[in-house]
C-alpha positions as CSV (number, residue, x, y, z in Angstrom):
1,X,6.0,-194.6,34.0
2,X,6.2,-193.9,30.4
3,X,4.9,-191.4,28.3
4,X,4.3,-192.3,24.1
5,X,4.7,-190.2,21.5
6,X,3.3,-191.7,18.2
7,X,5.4,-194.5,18.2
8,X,8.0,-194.1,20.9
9,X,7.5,-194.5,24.6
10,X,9.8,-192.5,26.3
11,X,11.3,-193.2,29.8
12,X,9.9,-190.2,31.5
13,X,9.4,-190.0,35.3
14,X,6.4,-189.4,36.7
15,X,7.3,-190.4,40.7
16,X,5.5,-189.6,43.6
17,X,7.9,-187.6,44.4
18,X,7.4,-185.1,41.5
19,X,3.9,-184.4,43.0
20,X,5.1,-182.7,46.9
21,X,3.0,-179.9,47.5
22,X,5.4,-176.1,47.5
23,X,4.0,-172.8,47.3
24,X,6.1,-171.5,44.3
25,X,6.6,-167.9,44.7
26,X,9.5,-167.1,41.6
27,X,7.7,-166.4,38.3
28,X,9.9,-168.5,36.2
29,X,10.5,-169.0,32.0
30,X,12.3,-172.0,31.5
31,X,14.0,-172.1,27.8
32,X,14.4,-175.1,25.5
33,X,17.7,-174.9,23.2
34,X,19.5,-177.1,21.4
35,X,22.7,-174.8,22.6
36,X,23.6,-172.2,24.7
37,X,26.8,-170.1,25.5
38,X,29.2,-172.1,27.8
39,X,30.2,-169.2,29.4
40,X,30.2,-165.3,29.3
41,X,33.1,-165.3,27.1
42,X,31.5,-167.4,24.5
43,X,29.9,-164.7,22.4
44,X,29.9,-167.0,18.8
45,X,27.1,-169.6,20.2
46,X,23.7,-168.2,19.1
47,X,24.4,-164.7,19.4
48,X,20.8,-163.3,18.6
49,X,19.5,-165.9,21.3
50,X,21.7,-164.3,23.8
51,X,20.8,-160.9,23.1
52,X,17.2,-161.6,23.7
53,X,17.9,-163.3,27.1
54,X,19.9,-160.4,27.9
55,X,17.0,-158.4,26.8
56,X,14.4,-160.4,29.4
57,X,16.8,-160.0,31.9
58,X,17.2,-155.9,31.8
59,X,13.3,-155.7,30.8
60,X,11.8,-158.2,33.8
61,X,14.1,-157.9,36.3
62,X,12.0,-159.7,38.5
63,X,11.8,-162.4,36.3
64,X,13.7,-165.8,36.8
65,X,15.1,-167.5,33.9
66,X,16.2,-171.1,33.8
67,X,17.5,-172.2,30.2
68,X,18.0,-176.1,29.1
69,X,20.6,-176.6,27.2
70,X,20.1,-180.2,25.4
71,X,23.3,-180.1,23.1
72,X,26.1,-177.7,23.6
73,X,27.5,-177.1,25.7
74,X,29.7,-180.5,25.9
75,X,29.4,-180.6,29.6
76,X,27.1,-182.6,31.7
77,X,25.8,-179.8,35.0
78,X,25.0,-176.3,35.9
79,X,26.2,-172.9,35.6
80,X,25.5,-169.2,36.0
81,X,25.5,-167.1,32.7
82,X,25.0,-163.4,33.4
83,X,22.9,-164.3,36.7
84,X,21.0,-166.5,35.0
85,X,21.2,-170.3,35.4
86,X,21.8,-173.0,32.3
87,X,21.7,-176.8,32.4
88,X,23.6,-178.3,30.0
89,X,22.7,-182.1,29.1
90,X,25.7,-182.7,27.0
91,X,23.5,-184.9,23.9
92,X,25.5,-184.0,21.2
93,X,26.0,-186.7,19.0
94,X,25.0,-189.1,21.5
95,X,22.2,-191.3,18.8
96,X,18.9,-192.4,19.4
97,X,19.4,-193.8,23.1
98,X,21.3,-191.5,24.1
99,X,19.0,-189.1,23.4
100,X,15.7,-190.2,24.7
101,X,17.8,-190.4,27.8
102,X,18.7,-186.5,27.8
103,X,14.8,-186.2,26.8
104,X,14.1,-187.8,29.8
105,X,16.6,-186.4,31.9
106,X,15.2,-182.8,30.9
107,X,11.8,-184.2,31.7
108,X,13.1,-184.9,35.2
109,X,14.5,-180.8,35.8
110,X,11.4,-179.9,34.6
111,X,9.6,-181.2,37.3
112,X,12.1,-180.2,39.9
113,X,12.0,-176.4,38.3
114,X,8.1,-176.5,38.5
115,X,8.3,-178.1,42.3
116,X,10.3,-175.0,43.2
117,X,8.7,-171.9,41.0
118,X,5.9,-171.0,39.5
119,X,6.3,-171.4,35.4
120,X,5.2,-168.7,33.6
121,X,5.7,-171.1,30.9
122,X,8.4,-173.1,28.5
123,X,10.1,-171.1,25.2
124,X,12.0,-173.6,22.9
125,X,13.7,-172.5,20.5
126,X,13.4,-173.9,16.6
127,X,11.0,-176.8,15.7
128,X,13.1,-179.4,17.2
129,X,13.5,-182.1,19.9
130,X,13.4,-179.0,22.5
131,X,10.0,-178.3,21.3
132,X,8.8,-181.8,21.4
133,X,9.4,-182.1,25.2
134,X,8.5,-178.7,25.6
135,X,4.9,-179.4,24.0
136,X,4.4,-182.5,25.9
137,X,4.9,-181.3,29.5
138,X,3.1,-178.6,28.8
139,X,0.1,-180.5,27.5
140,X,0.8,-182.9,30.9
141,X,1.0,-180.3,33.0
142,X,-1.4,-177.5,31.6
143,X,1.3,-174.9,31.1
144,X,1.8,-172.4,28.4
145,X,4.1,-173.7,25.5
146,X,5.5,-171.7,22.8
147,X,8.0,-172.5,20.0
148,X,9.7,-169.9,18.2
149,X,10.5,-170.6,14.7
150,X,13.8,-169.8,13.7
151,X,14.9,-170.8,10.1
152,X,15.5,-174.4,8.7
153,X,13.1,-175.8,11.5
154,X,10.3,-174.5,8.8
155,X,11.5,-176.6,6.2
156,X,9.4,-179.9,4.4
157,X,12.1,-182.5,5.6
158,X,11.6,-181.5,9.6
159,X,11.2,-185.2,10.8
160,X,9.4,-183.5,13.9
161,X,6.7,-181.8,12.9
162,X,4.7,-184.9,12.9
163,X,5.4,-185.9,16.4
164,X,5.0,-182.5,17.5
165,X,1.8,-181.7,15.5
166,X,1.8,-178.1,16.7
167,X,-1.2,-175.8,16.9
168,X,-0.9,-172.3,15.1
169,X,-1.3,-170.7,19.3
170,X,1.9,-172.3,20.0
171,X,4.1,-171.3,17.6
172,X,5.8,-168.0,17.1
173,X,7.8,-167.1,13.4
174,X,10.8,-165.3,12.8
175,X,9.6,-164.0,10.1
176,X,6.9,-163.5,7.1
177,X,9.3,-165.5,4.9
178,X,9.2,-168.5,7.9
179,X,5.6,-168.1,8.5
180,X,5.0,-168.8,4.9
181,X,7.5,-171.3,4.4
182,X,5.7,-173.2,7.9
183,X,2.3,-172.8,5.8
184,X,3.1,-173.8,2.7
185,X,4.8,-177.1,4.0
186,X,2.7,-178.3,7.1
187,X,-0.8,-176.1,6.8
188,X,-0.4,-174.9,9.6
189,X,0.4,-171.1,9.8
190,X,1.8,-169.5,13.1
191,X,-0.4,-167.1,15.2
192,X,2.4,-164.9,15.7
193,X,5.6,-163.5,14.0
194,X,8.3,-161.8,16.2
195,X,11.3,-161.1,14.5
196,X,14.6,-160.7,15.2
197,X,16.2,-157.7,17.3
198,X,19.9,-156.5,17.7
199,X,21.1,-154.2,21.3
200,X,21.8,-150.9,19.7
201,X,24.1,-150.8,22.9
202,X,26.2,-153.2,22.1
203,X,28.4,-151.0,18.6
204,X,31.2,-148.6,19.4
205,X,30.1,-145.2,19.1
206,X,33.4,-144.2,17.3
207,X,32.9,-143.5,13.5
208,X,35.3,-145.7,11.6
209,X,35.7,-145.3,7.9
210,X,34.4,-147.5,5.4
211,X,37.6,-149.2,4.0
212,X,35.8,-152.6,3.8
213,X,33.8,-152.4,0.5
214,X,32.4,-156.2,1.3
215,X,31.9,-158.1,3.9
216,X,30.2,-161.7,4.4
217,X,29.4,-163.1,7.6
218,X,27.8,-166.6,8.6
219,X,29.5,-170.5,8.3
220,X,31.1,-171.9,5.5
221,X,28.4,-174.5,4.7
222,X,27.2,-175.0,1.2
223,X,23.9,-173.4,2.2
224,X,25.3,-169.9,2.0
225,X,26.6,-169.9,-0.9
226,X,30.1,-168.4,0.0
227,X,31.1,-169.4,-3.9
228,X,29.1,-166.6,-5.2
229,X,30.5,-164.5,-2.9
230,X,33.7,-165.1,-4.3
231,X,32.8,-164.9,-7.7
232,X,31.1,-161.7,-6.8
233,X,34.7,-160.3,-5.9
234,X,36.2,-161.3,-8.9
235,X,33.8,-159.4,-11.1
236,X,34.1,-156.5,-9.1
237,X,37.9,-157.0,-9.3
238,X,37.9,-156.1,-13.1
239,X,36.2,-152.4,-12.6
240,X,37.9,-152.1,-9.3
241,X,41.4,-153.6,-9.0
242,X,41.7,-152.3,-5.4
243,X,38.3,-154.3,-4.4
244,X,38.3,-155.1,-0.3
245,X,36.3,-158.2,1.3
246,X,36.1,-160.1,4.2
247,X,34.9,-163.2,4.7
248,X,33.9,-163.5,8.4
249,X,33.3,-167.5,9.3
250,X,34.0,-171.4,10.1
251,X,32.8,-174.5,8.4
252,X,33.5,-177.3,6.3
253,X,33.6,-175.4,3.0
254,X,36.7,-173.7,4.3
255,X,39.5,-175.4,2.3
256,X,37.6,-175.2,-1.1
257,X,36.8,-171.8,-0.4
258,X,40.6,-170.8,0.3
259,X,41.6,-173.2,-3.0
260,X,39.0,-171.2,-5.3
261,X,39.8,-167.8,-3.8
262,X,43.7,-168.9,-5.2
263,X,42.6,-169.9,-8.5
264,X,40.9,-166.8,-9.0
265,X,43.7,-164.8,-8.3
266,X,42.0,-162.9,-5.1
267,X,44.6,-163.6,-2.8
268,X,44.9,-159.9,-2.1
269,X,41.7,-158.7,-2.5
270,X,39.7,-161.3,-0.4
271,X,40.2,-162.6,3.0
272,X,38.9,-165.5,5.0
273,X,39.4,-164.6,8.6
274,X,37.9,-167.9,10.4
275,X,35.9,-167.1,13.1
276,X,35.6,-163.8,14.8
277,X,33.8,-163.0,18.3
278,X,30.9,-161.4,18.6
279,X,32.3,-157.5,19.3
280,X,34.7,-158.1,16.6
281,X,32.5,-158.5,13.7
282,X,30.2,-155.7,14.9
283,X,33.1,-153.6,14.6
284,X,34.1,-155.1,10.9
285,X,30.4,-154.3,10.3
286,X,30.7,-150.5,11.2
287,X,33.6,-150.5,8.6
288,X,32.0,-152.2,5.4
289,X,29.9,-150.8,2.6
290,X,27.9,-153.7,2.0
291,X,27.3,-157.0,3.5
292,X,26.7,-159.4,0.6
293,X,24.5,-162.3,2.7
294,X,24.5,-165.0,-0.3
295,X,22.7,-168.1,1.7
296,X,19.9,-170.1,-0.8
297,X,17.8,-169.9,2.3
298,X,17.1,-167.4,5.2
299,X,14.8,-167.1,7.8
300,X,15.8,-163.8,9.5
301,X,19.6,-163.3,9.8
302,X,20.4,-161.3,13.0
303,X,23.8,-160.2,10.6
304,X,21.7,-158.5,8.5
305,X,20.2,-156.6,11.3
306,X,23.3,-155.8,12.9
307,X,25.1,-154.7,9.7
308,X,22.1,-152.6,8.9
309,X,22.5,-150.7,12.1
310,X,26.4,-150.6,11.7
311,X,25.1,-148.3,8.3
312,X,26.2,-151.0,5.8
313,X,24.0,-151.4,3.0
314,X,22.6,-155.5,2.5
315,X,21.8,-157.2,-0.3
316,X,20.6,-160.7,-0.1
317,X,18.7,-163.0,-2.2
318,X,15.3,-163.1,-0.4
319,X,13.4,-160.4,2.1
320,X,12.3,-161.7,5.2
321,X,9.7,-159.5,5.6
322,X,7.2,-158.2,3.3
323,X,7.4,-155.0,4.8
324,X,10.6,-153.3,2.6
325,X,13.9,-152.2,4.9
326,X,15.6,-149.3,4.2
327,X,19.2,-150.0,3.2
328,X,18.1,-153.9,2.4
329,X,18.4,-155.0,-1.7
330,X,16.7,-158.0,-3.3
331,X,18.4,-159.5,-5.9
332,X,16.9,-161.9,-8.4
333,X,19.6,-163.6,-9.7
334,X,23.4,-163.2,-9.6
335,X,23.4,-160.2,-12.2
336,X,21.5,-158.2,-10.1
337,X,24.0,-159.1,-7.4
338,X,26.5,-157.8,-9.1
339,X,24.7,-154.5,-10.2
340,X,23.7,-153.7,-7.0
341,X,26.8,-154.4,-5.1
342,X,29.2,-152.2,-7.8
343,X,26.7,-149.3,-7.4
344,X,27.1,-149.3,-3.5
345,X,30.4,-150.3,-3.1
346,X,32.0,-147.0,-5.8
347,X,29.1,-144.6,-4.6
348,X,30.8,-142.0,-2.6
349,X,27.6,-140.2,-1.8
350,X,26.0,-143.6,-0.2
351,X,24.0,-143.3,2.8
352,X,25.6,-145.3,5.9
353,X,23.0,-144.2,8.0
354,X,22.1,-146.8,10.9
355,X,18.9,-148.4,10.3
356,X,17.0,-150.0,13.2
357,X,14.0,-151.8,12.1
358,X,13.7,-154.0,15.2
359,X,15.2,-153.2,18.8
360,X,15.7,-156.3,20.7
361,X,13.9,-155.5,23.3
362,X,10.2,-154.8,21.3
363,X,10.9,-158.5,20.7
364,X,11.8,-159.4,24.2
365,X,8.3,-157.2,25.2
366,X,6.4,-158.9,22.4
367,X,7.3,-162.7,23.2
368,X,6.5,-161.9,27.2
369,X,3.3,-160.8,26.1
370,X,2.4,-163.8,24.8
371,X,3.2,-165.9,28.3
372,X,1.9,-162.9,30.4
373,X,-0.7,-160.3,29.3
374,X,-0.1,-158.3,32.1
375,X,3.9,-157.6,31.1
């Protein structure tokens, strides 16, 4: 049997089989990602994703979570990750046959996970191909859906908005900046905003001193605007000849990054360190004065969290929230920048106080609310 969306008929399978009676007795959230850790080592994939499962899991201990992984990892089964269990469909890459068929194939666990539990409902994560199977076995099979918005997924040019056609109940923003950004572009604006969290358990509890005076986090995409951050040393470099920064990340911008950091002279003042796990990072966090987060477009960085609460100051180019955060500058424009970041970087009195404006776990309670009233 086939099922259309718009357009497209998609091979999903509706056998007789899929109907057997079972009395379900496991309350069950099944997750829609595009990735997901490939094991418990892997703590660079979607780090603020895996703090929140973590989060579901030490909140709702009775609670069964099953997560679908349609993209990454590139392996095609099952696995246990921190007791709970992932299905990978390996679809990277895999064009527009290839992935209908992990659509479908999804489709088909679906059915076998609601056969054997009883589905609180289905989180996917971003705007996405997740959420459009998400929405439609949920509409077939009267379950709760919810998307959670989580950045670019907000943008004009999301091809599947239109297939989805999402009402404002099922979807859940990052952010103020997302939930306006989803409003101004679609006119539809989310019921709900849960932000990001970080696991205050998860820094050292060892004071380290602050002999980082900048630090940037994130991938080396054109995006985030690593250039400026560059440039940004290299103006600091003329009042402070010492000047230390870090440059925490992987991507494609890599090797004009390194040729412009040498042509600038920085060689010794600016580092690119490729990428670093998870506990690392934190760790370079706890000894910077400022993370410079430069990216043209943001819908709640979980670095910015995390550096907060390491007591680095962040300035950034645009608030996600319209409530202000301590220890969080705006900057207007690229003087600013560079007002703001000399200030903090030579002020020996600065606060490095941790600031905690949302635990992980208020946003692990808050999205559980939403499936189950009673949590």
């Amino acid at each position: 049997m086939t099922l259309r969306l718009g357009r497209l008929w998609l091979p999903f399978d509706f056998s007789i089989k899929s109907m057997n009676v079972v009395i379900p007795t496991t309350k069950t959230l099944v997750i829609l990602s595009p990735g997901f850790p490939k094991d418990e080592e892997d703590s660079t994939c979607l780090p603020a994703q895996q703090i929140f499962v973590r989060a579901l899991n030490q909140l709702y201990p009775g609670l069964k979570i099953v997560i679908c992984a349609f993209e990454y990892p590139f392996l095609d089964g099952s696995y246990s990750w921190y007791g709970n269990t992932v299905y990978s469909f390996d679809g990277w890459n895999k064009g527009k046959l290839g992935k209908l068929l992990v659509w479908s194939r999804v489709w088909r666990k679906l059915n076998t996970l609601k056969r054997e539990n009883s589905l609180s409902g289905i989180l996917s994560f971003w705007l996405g191909d997740c959420a459009l199977v998400g929405k439609y076995y949920c509409g077939f099979h009267r379950l709760r859906h919810l998307c959670w918005i989580l950045g670019q997924d907000a943008r004009k040019d999301n091809r599947y908005f239109r297939w989805i056609s999402p009402k404002p109940g099922e979807l859940v923003a990052l952010s103020d900046f997302l939930e306006d950004e989803l409003t101004r572009n679609f006119d539809v604006k989310p019921d709900f905003i849960i932000p990001n969290g970080i696991d205050a358990a998860q820094f050292s509890d060892v004071k380290a001193e602050r002999d980082i005076d900048l630090l940037g986090v994130g991938s080396l995409i054109p995006l985030k605007q690593y250039n400026i951050f560059i440039e940004l040393v290299g103006q600091l470099k003329m009042k402070k000849p010492t000047v230390r920064a870090i440059i925490c990340g992987k991507g494609p911008e890599e090797e004009y990054l390194e040729t412009k950091i040498e042509e600038m002279g920085l060689q010794d003042n600016l580092i690119l360190t490729g990428e670093k796990n998870h506990p690392e990072v934190l760790r370079l966090m706890q000894r910077s004065k400022v993370l410079f987060h430069p990216s043209s477009y943001e819908g709640f960085s979980s670095v910015c969290l995390e550096a907060l609460y390491a007591g680095a100051h962040v300035v950034s180019f645009f608030s996600p929230m319209k409530k202000k955060i301590n220890h969080w500058h705006i900057a207007q424009d690229r003087q600013e920048i560079f007002r703001l970041v000399e200030k903090l970087v030579n002020d020996p009195d600065a606060s490095h106080e941790s600031v905690l404006p949302y635990p992980i776990q208020e946003s692990a309670r808050a999205m559980m609310k939403l499936f189950d009233s009673s949590m």
